[in-house]
N, C-alpha and C positions, 0 to 999 in steps of 0.2 A: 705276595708270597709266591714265591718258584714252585710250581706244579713237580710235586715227588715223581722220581722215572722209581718203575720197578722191570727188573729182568729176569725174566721168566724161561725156564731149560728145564727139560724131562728126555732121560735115558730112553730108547726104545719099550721098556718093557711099562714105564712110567710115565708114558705119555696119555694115554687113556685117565689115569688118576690127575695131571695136573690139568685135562681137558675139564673134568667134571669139577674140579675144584675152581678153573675161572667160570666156569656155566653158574656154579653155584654161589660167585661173587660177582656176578656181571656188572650189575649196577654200580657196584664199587668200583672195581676195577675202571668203571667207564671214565672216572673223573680223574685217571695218572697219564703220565706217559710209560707206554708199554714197549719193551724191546724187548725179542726173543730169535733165540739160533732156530734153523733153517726150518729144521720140520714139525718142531712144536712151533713155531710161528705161525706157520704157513696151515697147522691143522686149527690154531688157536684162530684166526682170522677166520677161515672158512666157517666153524661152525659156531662163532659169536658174531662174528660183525663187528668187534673191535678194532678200533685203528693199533696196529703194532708194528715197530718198525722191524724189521726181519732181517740178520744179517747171516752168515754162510750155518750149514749146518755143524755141530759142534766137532766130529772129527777132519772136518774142511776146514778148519780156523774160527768156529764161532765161539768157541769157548774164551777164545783168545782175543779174538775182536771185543768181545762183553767184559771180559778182563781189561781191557783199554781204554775203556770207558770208564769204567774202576776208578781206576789210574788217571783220567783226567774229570773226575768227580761227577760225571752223568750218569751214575748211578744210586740208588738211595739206597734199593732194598733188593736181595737176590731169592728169586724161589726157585728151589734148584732140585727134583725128584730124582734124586741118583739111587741106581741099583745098586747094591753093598753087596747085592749077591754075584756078578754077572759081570764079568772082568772087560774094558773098554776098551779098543784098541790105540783111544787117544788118549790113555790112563794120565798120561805126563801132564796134558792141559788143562784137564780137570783139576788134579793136584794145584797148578798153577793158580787157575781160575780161585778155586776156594782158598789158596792162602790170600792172592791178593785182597779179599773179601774180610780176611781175620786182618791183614795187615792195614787197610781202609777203615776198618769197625766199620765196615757195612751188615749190618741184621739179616741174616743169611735164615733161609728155614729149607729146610732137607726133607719134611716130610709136611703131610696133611695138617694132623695135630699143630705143626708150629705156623704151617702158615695161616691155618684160624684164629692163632693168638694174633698175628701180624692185620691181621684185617681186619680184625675188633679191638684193638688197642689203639690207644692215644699217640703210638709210632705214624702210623697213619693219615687217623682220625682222632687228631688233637679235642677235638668237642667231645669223644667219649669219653667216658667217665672210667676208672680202671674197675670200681667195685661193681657197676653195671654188666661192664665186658665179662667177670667172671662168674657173675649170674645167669647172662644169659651165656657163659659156652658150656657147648657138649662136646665131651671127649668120649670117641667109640672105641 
């Protein structure tokens, strides 16, 4: 069975939020392949020890580079902390990025809440069970 890739992106202001969200799945996390843009990569790696492969930062072209990976199927699943508040100067690859992700049906989660459903669900972790998963989550 093909080791699930997940790609992992957090806006400046969101990057602290999807830090403490892979700390707080490390173990999990430990057993995919991980690819993320430049500088949640590069903060994700320093402070887990996670192997991820890192490619440019997202207004350098990483949005775009992860986008292409889309597009040639090494991607499974996208965790993606975008600001709704706080306008991008690489607005256009973003857009890009998440249609290619609706146009793929890759399982896209945008905030905390969805990506705890993604990490305890049988998307995943086909051995969970779905009725267990929603036993044990807490939504804050």
């Amino acid at each position: 069975m093909k080791t699930k890739r997940i790609a992992l992106i957090a806006h400046d202001k969101k990057k602290s939020d999807i830090l403490a969200w892979v700390l707080a799945n490390q173990s999990v996390l430990s057993e995919f392949e991980l690819v993320a843009t430049g500088t949640t990569g590069k903060l994700i790696k320093l402070e887990s020890g996670l192997p991820i492969e890192v490619v440019e930062s997202g207004p350098h072209g990483g949005d775009l580079q992860i986008g292409s990976q889309m597009v040639e199927g090494k991607v499974d699943v996208l965790i993606f902390f975008w600001d709704p508040l706080e306008p991008q100067p690489h607005d256009p690859d973003v857009k890009a990025l998440l249609r290619m992700a609706v146009l793929k049906n890759i399982p896209t989660a945008c905030n905390r809440a969805t990506a705890d459903l993604f990490i305890t669900s049988g998307l995943l972790n086909p051995q969970q069970s779905p009725k267990r998963v929603l036993q044990n989550l807490t939504i804050s």
